[in-house]
C-alpha positions in Angstrom: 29.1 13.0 -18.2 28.8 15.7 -20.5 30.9 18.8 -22.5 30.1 22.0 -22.6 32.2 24.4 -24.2 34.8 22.2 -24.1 34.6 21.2 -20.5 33.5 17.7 -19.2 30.7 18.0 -16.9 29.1 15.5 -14.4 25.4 15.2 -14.0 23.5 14.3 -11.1 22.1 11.3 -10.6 18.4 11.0 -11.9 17.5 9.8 -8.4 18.6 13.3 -7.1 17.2 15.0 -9.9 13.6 13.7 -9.3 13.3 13.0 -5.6 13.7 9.2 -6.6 14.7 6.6 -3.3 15.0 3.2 -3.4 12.2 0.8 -2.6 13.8 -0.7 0.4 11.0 -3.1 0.9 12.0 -4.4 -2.6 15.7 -4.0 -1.9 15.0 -6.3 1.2 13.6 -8.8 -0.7 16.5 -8.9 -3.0 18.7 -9.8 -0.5 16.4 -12.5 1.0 15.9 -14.2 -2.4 19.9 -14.0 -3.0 20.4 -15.8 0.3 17.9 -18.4 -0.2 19.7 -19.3 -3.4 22.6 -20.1 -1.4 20.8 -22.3 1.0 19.5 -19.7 3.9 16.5 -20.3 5.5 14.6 -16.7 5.7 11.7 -15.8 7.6 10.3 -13.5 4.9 7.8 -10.7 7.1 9.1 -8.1 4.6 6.8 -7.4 2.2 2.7 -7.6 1.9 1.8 -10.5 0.5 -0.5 -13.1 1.4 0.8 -17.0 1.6 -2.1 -18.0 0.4 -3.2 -18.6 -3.2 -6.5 -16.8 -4.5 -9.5 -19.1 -4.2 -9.5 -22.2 -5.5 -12.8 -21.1 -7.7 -10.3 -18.1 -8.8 -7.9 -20.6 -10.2 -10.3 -23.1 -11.7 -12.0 -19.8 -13.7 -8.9 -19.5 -15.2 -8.0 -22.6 -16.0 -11.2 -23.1 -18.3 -10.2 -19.6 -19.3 -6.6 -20.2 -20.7 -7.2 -22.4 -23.9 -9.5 -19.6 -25.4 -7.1 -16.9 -26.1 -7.3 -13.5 -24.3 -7.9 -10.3 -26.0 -7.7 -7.0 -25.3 -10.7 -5.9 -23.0 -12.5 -2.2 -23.5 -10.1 -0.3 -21.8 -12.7 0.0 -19.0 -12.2 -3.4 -18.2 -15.1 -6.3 -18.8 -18.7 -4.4 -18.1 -19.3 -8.0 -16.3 -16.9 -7.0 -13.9 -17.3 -3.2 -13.4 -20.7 -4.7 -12.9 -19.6 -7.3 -10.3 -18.1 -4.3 -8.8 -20.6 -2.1 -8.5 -22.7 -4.5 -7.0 -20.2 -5.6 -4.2 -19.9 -1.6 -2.9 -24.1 -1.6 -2.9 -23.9 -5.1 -0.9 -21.0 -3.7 1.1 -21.3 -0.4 1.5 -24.9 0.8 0.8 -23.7 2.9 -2.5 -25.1 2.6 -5.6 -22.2 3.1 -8.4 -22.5 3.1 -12.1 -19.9 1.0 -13.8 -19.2 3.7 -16.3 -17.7 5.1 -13.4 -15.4 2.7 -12.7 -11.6 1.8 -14.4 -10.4 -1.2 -14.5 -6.7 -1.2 -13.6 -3.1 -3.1 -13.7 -3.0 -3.0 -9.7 -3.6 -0.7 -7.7 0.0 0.8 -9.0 -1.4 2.2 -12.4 -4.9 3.7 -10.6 -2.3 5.9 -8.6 -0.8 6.8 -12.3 -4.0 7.5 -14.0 -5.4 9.1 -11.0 -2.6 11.7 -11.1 -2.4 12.3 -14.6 -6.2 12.7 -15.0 -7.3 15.0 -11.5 -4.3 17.6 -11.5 -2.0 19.9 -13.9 2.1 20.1 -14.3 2.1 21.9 -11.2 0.1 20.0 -9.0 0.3 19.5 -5.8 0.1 16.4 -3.9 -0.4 15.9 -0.1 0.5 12.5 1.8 0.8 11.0 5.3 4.3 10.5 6.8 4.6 7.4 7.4 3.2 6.0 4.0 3.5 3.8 1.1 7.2 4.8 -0.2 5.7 4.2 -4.1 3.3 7.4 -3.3 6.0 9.7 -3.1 8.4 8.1 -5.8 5.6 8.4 -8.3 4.7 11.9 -7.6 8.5 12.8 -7.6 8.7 10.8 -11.0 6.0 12.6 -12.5 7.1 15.9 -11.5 4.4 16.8 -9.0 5.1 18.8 -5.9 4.3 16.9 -2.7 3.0 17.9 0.9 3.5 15.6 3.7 1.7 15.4 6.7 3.0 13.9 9.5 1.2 11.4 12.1 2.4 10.2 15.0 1.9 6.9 17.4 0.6 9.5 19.8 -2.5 9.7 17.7 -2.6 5.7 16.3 -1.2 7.4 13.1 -4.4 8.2 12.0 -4.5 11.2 9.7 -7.4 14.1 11.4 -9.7 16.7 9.8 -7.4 18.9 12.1 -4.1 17.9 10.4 -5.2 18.4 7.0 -6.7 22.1 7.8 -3.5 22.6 9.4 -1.1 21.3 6.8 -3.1 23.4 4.2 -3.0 26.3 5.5 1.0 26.0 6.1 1.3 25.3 2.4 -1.9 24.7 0.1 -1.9 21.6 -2.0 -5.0 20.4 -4.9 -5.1 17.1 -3.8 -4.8 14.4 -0.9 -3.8 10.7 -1.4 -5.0 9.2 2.3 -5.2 5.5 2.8 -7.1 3.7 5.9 -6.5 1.1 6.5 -2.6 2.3 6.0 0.4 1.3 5.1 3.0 0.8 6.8 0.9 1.6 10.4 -1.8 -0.4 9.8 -4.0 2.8 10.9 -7.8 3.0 10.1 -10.0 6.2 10.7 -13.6 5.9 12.3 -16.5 6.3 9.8 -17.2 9.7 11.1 -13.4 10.5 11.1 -13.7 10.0 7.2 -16.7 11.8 6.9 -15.0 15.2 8.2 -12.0 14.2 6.0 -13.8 14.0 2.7 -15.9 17.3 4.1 -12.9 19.0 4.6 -11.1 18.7 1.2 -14.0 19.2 -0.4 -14.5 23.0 1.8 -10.6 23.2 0.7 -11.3 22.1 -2.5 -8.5 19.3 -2.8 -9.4 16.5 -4.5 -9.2 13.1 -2.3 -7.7 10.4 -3.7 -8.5 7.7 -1.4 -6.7 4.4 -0.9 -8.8 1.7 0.2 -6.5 -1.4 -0.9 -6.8 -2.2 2.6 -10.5 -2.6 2.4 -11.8 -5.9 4.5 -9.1 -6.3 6.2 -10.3 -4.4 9.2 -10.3 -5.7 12.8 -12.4 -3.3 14.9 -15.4 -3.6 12.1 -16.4 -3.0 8.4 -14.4 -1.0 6.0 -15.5 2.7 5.2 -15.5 3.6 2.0 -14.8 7.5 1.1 -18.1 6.9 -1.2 -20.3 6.7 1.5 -20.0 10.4 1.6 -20.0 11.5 -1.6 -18.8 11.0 -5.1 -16.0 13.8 -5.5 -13.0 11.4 -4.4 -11.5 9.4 -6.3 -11.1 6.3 -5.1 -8.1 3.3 -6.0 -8.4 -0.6 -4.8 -6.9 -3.9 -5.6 -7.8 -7.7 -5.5 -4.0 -8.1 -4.2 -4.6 -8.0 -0.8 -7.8 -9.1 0.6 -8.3 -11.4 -2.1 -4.4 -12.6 -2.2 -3.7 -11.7 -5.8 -0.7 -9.7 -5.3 1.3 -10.9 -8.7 -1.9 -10.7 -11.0 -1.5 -7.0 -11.3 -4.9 -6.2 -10.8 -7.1 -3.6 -9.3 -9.8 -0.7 -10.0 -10.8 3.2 -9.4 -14.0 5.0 -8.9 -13.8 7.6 -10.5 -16.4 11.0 -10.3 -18.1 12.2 -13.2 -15.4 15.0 -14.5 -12.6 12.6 -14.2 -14.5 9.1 -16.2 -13.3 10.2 -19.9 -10.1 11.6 -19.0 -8.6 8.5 -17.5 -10.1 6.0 -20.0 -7.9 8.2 -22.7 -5.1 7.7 -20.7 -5.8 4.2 -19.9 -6.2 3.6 -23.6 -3.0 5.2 -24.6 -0.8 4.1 -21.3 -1.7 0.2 -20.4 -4.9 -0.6 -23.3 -6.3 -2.8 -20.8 -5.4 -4.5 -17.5 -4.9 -8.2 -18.0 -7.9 -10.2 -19.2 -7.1 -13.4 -17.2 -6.7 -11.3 -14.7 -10.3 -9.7 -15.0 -11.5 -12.7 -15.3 -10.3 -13.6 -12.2 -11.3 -11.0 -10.2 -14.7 -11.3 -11.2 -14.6 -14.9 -9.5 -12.7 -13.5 -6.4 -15.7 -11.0 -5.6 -17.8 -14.0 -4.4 -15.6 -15.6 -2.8 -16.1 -13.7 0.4 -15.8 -16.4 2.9 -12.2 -17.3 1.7 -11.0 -14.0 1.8 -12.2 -13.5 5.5 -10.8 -17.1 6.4 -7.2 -15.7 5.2 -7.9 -12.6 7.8 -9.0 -14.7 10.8 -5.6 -15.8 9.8 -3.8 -12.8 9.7 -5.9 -11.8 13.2 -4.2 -14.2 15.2 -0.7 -13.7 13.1 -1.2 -9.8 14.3 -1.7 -11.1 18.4 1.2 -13.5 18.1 3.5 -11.1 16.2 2.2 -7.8 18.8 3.0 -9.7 21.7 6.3 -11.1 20.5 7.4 -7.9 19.5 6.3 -6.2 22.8 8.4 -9.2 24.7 11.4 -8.7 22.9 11.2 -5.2 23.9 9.9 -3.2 20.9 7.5 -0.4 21.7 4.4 0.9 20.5 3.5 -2.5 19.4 -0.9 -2.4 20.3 -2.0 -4.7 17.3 -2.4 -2.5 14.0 -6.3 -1.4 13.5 -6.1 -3.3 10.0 -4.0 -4.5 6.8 -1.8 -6.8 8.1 1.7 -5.2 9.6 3.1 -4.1 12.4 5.2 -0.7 12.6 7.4 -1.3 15.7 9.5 1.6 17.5 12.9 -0.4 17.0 14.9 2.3 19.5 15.6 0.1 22.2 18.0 -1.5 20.1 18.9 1.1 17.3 18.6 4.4 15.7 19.4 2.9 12.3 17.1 0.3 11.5 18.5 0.3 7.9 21.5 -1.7 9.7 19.6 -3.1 11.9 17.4 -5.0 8.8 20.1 -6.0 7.0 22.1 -7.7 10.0 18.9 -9.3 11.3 18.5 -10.6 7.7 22.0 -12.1 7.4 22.7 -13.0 10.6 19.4 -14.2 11.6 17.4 -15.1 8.6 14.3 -12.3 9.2 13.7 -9.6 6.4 11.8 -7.2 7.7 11.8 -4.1 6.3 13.5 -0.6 7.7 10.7 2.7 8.6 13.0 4.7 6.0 11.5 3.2 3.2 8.0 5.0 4.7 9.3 8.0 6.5 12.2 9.6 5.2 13.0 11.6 7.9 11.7 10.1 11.0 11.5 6.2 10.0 15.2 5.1 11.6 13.7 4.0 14.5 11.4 2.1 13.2 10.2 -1.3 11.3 7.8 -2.6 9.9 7.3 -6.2 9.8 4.1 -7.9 7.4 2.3 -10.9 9.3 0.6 -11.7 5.9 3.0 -15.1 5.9 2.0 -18.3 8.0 1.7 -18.7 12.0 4.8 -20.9 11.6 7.0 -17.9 10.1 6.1 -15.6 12.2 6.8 -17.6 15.7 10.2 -18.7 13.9 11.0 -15.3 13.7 9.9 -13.8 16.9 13.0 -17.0 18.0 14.9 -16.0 15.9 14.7 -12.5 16.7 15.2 -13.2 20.4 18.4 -14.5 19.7 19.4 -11.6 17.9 18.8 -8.8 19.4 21.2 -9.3 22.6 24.2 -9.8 20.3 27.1 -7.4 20.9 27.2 -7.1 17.5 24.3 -4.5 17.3 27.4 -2.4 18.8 26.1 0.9 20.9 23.3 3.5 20.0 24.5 6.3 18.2 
């Protein structure tokens, strides 16, 4: 509340001021974590996070580590490890990559921050995927940058097209697209020459890529494509969290191209110092340990047959296994056209967090859910039972 002139004024909500939503994945989790305190088993397929620790070499690194104090890095990050990584996209993907070029970040979170802040002016404008990550748009919205969303559709396996993006800017021109494959929440993943005309085409346009390859290795149909292949004009943004399962150490990297390098070390200087040095330490470790990492995804690989098939069973549709990262996005409107209900009853009736499509398509996600098979084979065949004695309740009361 405020006066003016005498008169007491309300204000709206910052939320509604800045295009703000809630996190709902988060929210979800919340709730779980309140109900396990009171003695509720939950089958937590929720959020994107691996069961498993990071490599056992990981933690011993930093054990030895730990007595010797941490300091702050160059704001880079370690040259050892922008070295490390610019050796693992040569050994993986055929690009040679000079560490200078590359940032050193807290997650994948703060190279989405930096990447902004560095490649586009006040008025820039951002354009996105719908379905995506809900943090993309809640940044841009928080920063003050205009946003472009592009829908895809199960039609197409939710990939994003060199089509779409022509399309979508000529409807309304944007400088820059954020574009991740594999995706989040659809699990999506574009061919290698399906990338190539993407980075082709906003660089005809002249909108700067940002792509999102958090995703990277975990890919079912093949090896991961990397927007550098192409070219060096994108900027690219990935993370240890996932493939390596080092979600809570906060710790990821960009590529950045030549015009962008000094800018974002400034802003890295003045907005985080450094990412975490245990942390760097630790992913240095993680980059070798390749066969660990793939023996978590030949986990999730049968996790993603046993939870398609359940799903399909129960009588979800559009459930074909995801191309990669490790959920599925399930058409939920058999049984509901508000799956934000639908999530919280299965949660406390049945123990399953899952979490509602709103929280990744504002507009069109009520029919849908998305559920993460990143947890064990046991969780997610607990919850498929679970589910099937859910859903036939009268409770779910009629579609509206």
């Amino acid at each position: 509340m405020t006066y003016a002139n005498g008169i007491l004024k309300s204000e709206p909500a910052m939320d509604e001021i800045a295009g703000l939503k809630p996190f709902h994945a988060m929210e979800i989790l919340a709730m779980a974590k309140a109900r396990e305190a009171h003695g509720h088993s939950i089958c937590h397929l929720e959020l994107g996070e691996p069961a498993a620790p990071p490599a056992p070499r990981v933690l011993e690194a930093v054990a030895r580590a730990l007595p010797e104090g941490q300091p702050y890095t160059h704001a880079k990050g370690q040259l050892a490890l922008r070295e490390a990584l610019a050796g693992y996209y040569e050994s993986q993907h055929g690009v040679r990559v000079d560490p200078e070029n590359i940032i050193v970040t807290m997650g994948s979170s703060a190279g989405f921050i930096l990447a902004f802040l560095a490649g586009f002016g006040r008025d820039g404008t951002i354009a996105i995927t719908r379905p995506s990550y809900p943090a993309y748009l809640n940044t841009l919205h928080g920063m003050g940058l205009g946003t472009v969303e592009i829908e895809v559709s199960a039609a197409n396996g939710w990939r994003l097209t060199a089509a779409d993006i022509e399309a979508a800017f000529a409807k309304q021109p944007f400088d820059g697209l954020l574009f991740a494959s594999p995706a989040n929440p659809t699990g999506a993943a574009v061919t290698g020459e399906a990338l190539r005309e993407i980075v082709a085409t906003c660089r005809r346009l002249g909108v700067r890529l940002i792509s999102d390859e958090i995703y990277h290795g975990l890919d079912y149909r093949g090896p991961s494509v990397s927007a550098l292949e192409f070219g060096r004009d994108a900027v690219v943004v990935n993370s240890f969290s996932k493939y390596h399962c080092m979600t809570g150490w906060r710790i990821g990297w960009m590529v950045l191209p030549d015009d962008l390098v000094r800018r974002t070390e400034m802003l890295q200087q003045s907005l985080f110092i450094s990412a975490p040095t245990l942390s760097q330490i630790a992913g240095r470790v993680a980059l070798g340990e390749r066969d660990y990492a793939e023996e978590q995804k030949a986990r999730y690989a049968r996790n993603r047959e046993i939870l398609s098939s359940g799903l399909a069973a129960l009588g979800f549709a559009a459930t074909a296994p995801a191309d990669g990262a490790f959920y599925a996005y399930a058409d939920a409107s058999a049984f509901t056209n508000d799956t934000m209900a639908f999530c919280k009853g299965l949660l406390e009736t049945a123990g399953v967090a899952a979490t509602p499509g709103v929280d990744f398509d504002r507009s069109g996600g009520q029919r849908f859910i998305r559920f993460s098979y990143a947890g064990s084979e046991a969780t997610i065949v607990e919850a498929l039972e679970r589910m099937a004695r859910f859903i036939p309740q009268p409770s779910l009361g009629p579609l509206s």
